[in-house]
Every structure is written in structure tokens, then in C-alpha cells.
C-alpha positions as CSV (number, residue, x, y, z in Angstrom):
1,X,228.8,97.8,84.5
2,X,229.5,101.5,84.9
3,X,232.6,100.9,82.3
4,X,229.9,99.7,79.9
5,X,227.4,102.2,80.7
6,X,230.3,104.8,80.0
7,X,231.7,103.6,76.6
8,X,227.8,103.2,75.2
9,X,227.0,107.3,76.5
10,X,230.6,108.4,75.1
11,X,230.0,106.6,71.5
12,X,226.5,108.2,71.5
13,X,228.1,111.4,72.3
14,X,230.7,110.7,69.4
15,X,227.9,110.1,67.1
16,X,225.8,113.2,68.3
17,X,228.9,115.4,67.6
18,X,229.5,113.6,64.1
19,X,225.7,114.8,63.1
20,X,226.3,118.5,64.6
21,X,229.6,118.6,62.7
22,X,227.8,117.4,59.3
23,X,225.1,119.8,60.2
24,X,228.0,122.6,60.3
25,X,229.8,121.6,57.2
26,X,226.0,121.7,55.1
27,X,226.1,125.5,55.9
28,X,227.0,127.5,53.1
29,X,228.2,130.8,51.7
30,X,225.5,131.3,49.4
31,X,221.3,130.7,49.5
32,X,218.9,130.7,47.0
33,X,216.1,133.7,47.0
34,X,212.8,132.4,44.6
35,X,211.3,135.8,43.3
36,X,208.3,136.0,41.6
37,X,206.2,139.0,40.6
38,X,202.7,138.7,38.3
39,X,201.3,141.7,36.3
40,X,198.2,141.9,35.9
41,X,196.8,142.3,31.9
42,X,195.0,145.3,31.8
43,X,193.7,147.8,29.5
44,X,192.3,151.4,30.1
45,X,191.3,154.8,28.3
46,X,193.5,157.5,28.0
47,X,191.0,159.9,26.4
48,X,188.2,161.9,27.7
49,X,184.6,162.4,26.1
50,X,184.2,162.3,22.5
51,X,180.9,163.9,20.8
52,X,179.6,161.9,17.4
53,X,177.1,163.5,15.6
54,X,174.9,161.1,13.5
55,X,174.5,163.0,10.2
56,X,174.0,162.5,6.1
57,X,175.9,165.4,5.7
58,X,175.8,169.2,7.7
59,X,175.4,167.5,10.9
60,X,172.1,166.5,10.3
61,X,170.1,163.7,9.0
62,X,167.6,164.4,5.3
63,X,164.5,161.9,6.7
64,X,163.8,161.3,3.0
65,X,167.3,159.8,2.5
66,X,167.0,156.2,1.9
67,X,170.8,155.6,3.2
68,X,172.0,155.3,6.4
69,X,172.9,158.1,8.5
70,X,176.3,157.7,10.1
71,X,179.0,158.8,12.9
72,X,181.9,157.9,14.3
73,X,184.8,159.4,16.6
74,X,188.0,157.4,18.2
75,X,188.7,156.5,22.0
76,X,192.6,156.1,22.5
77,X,193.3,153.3,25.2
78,X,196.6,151.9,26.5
79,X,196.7,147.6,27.5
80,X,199.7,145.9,28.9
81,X,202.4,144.5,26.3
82,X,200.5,141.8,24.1
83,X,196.9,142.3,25.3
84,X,193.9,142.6,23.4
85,X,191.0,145.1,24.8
86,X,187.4,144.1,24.6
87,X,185.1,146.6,24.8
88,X,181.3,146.5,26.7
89,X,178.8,149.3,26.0
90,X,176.2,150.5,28.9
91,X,177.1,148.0,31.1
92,X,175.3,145.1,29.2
93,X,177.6,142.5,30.9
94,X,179.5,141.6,28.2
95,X,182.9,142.7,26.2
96,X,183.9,141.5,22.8
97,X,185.7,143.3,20.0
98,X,184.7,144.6,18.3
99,X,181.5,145.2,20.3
100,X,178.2,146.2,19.0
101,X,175.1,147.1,20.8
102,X,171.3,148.8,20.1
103,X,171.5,151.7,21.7
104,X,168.3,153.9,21.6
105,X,168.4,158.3,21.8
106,X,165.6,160.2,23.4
107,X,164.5,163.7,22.9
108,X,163.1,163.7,26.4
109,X,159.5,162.3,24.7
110,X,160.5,160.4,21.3
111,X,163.1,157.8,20.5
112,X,165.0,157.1,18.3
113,X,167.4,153.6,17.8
114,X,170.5,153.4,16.5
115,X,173.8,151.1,16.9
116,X,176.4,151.5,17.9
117,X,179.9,149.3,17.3
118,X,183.4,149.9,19.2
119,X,186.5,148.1,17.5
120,X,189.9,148.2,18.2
121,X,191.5,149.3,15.3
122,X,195.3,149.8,16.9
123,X,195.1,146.5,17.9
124,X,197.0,144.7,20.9
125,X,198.6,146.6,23.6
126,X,202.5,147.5,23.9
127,X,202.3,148.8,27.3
128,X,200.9,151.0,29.7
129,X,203.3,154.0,29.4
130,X,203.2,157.4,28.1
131,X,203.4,157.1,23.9
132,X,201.5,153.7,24.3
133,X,198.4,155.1,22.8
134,X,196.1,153.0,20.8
135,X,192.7,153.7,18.9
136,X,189.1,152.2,19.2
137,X,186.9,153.6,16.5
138,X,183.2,153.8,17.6
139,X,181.1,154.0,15.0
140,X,176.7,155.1,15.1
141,X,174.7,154.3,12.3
142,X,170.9,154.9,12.4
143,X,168.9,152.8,9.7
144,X,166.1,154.8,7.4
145,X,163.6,152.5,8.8
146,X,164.6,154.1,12.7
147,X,164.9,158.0,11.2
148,X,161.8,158.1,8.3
149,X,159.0,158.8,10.6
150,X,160.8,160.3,13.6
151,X,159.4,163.6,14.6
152,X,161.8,166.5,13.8
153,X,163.8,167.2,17.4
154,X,167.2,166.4,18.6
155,X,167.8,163.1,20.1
156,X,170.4,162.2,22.5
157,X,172.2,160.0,25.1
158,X,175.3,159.8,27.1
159,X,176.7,156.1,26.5
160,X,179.3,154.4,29.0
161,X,181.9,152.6,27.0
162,X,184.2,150.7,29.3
163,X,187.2,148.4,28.2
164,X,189.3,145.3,29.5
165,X,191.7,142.9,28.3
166,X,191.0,139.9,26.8
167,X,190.9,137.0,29.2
């Protein structure tokens, strides 16, 4: 029996080398590495505050005119290659572009509404560096109907424009 017992535990030895030795000869010289690495779509302003006046002409507005009185000035932004910036305007909660909101000026007592649109006129991003620089016009137009019977004073307002990339 002991002859038996022998031969069985030196052929399961055998085999137990035979896997350690296959397990050795799967090793290799080489091994794969997966990288991966996401960037993020993102667009910001690379300009600091911009002053419109709202005028018919000598930086005023004629209350008799029956034509709208207008403004605009330009925000340069940067967004990642191939994104398109929306824009939101005092934090109403949504972005679209081009973005337009009501957006009403106070001479401390009166007011006075007017709206106000953001578009990107340069269009998609083409990156984030230096020489990247893209325009959105903002435009301010107050109707005859909001400026005929305003009192005489000078009406204004700080408005937060901020800007991110289309999702």
C-alpha cells in the first residue's frame, strides 16, 4: 500500500510542478498599462468689466425719440477646443446663446427696463490657452415705451454675466 500511496503523491506532485512551470512560462517581458485621462469642457472670461452706455446719440437718450435707444460692448471668453459657451445673466438659472433677459436700472427711486442679449459671436472654442480669445457681444436696448415717461436722472445696475459650455 505504501508503494501505491507513493506513486499517487509523486504524480500529484508531477502535476503540481507541471502547473507552476506553465504558470512560469505565462510570464512575460512586456504588460499592458490602460491610460485614460478626461478633460473637462469648459468655458471662461478672459476680460474684466465692460461699461455700455445706453444712448440715441452723445451718450444720452432724446425721450421724444420714437426709436430705440441702444448699447453694446464685447466680453472675450476662452472654451476648450470645439465647445460652444452659453451664457446666463443675473443668475436666472438658465444659459442659452445667445441669451436674453429683462433686466431693469434704478436711479436709487425710479426704474427703468431694458434687455439685455449676450451672443457668442466668435463662436466655438479652440482652446484654453493664451491667443484663444473669443467675443460675446452684449447688446442693451431700451424700448420708447420704457424711456418716454421716465423722469430725467441716471439709471443704473451692475449685471453678473457668467458663461459655460454647452452640455
Amino acid at each position: 500500500m505504501k508503494t501505491k500511496f507513493l506513486k499517487q503523491l509523486l504524480l500529484g506532485a508531477a502535476g503540481l510542478m507541471s502547473l507552476v512551470a506553465g504558470q512560469a512560462f505565462a510570464q512575460s517581458a512586456t504588460a499592458t498599462v490602460n491610460v485614460s485621462a478626461t478633460i473637462n469642457g469648459v468655458c471662461r472670461f478672459y476680460s474684466g468689466p465692460i461699461n455700455i452706455t445706453v444712448e440715441h446719440s452723445g451718450g444720452v437718450i432724446d425721450p421724444t425719440s420714437g426709436a430705440n435707444a441702444t448699447g453694446s460692448g464685447t466680453l472675450d471668453y476662452r472654451c476648450v477646443s470645439g465647445v460652444n459657451p452659453q451664457f446666463d445673466i443675473d443668475a436666472s438659472g438658465t444659459f442659452a446663446s445667445p441669451k436674453s433677459a429683462s433686466v431693469t436700472l434704478t436711479d436709487g427711486t425710479n426704474n427703468l427696463t431694458s434687455s439685455m442679449t449676450v451672443t457668442a459671436t466668435g463662436g466655438a472654442g479652440t482652446g484654453m490657452g493664451a491667443g484663444q480669445n473669443k467675443t460675446a457681444t452684449v447688446g442693451v436696448t431700451i424700448t420708447p415705451a420704457n424711456f418716454a415717461a421716465a423722469p430725467a436722472s441716471t439709471y443704473t445696475k451692475a449685471v453678473t454675466v457668467a458663461i459655460q459650455a454647452a452640455p
